[in-house]
N, C-alpha and C positions, 0 to 999 in steps of 0.2 A: 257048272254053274257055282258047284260050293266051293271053287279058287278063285273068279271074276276078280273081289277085293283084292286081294291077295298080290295077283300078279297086276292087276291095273297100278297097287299104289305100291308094290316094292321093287317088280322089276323093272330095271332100265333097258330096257329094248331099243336097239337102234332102228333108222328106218327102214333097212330092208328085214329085220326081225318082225318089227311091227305090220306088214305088207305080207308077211309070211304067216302071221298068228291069224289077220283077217282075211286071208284064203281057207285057210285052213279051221278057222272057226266062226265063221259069220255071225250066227247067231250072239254069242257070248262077245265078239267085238262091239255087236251093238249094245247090248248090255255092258258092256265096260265102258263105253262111251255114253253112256245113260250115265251111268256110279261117278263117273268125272266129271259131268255138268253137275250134276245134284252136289257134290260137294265142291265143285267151284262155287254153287246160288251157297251153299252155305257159308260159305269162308265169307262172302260176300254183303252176306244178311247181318252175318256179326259182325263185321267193319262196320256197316250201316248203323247198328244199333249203338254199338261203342264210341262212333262219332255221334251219334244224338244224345249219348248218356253226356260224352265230354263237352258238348255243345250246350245241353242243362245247364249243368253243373257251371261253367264259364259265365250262361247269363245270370243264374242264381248269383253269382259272386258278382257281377258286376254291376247288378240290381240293388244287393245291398249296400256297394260301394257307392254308388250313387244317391239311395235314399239315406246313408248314413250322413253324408256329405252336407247334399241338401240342408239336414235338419241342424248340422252345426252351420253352417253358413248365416242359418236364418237367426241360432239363437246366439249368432257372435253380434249381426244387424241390432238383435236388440239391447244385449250388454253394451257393444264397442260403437257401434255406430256401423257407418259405412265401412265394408268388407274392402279392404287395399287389392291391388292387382298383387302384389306380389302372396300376401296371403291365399287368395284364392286358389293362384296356382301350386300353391303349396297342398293344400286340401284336395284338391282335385286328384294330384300326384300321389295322395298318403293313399294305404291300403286299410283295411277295413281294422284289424287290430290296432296303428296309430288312429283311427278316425277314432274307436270304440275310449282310448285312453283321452281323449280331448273334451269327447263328451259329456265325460265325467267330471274334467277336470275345467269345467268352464263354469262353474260353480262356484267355485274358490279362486278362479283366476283374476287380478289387481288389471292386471293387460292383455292385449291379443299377443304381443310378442310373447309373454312370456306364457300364455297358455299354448303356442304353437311348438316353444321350444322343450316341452316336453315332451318324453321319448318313452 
């Protein structure tokens, strides 16, 4: 019992090795076959967790790219007037650092072209 690990995850046993170990040791087969489910579920459980941390994280980001968005759109409506098609898709398209630089800079900006053309 205090080798199961040992030889479950370092030796490569072929099939009739493997057929040969579970003749020869039932018990401790099943218990090796226990220690390889339990960390199959584990390798399994941190893939799971890792994709829901990476899955956050992608909506957090795209949650602020949106609410960033939004809020210059509305406050271009009220400087510039009506938001152009081709502006929107520009805004849409930026990432949260350009959105962050525009926001600031719509303040000071004379026009929409020229506060979009900042980088």
């Amino acid at each position: 019992m205090k080798y199961i690990d040992f030889i479950d995850i370092y030796s490569a046993l072929d099939d009739n090795e493997t057929e040969q170990y579970k003749a020869q040791y039932p018990q401790e087969s099943n218990t090796m076959a226990t220690l390889s489910e339990r960390l199959r579920a584990e390798g399994m459980q941190k893939g799971m967790q890792q994709g829901v941390e990476q899955g956050m994280q992608q909506g957090v980001e795209q949650g602020m790219q949106q609410g960033e968005a939004a809020a210059l759109k509305k406050l271009i409506s009220l400087k510039f007037g009506e938001l152009p098609h081709w502006a929107e898709a520009q805004i849409q398209s930026a990432g949260v650092p350009e959105l962050e630089v525009w926001l600031e800079a719509i303040l000071t900006s004379d026009t929409l072209e020229s506060l979009l053309n900042r980088h």
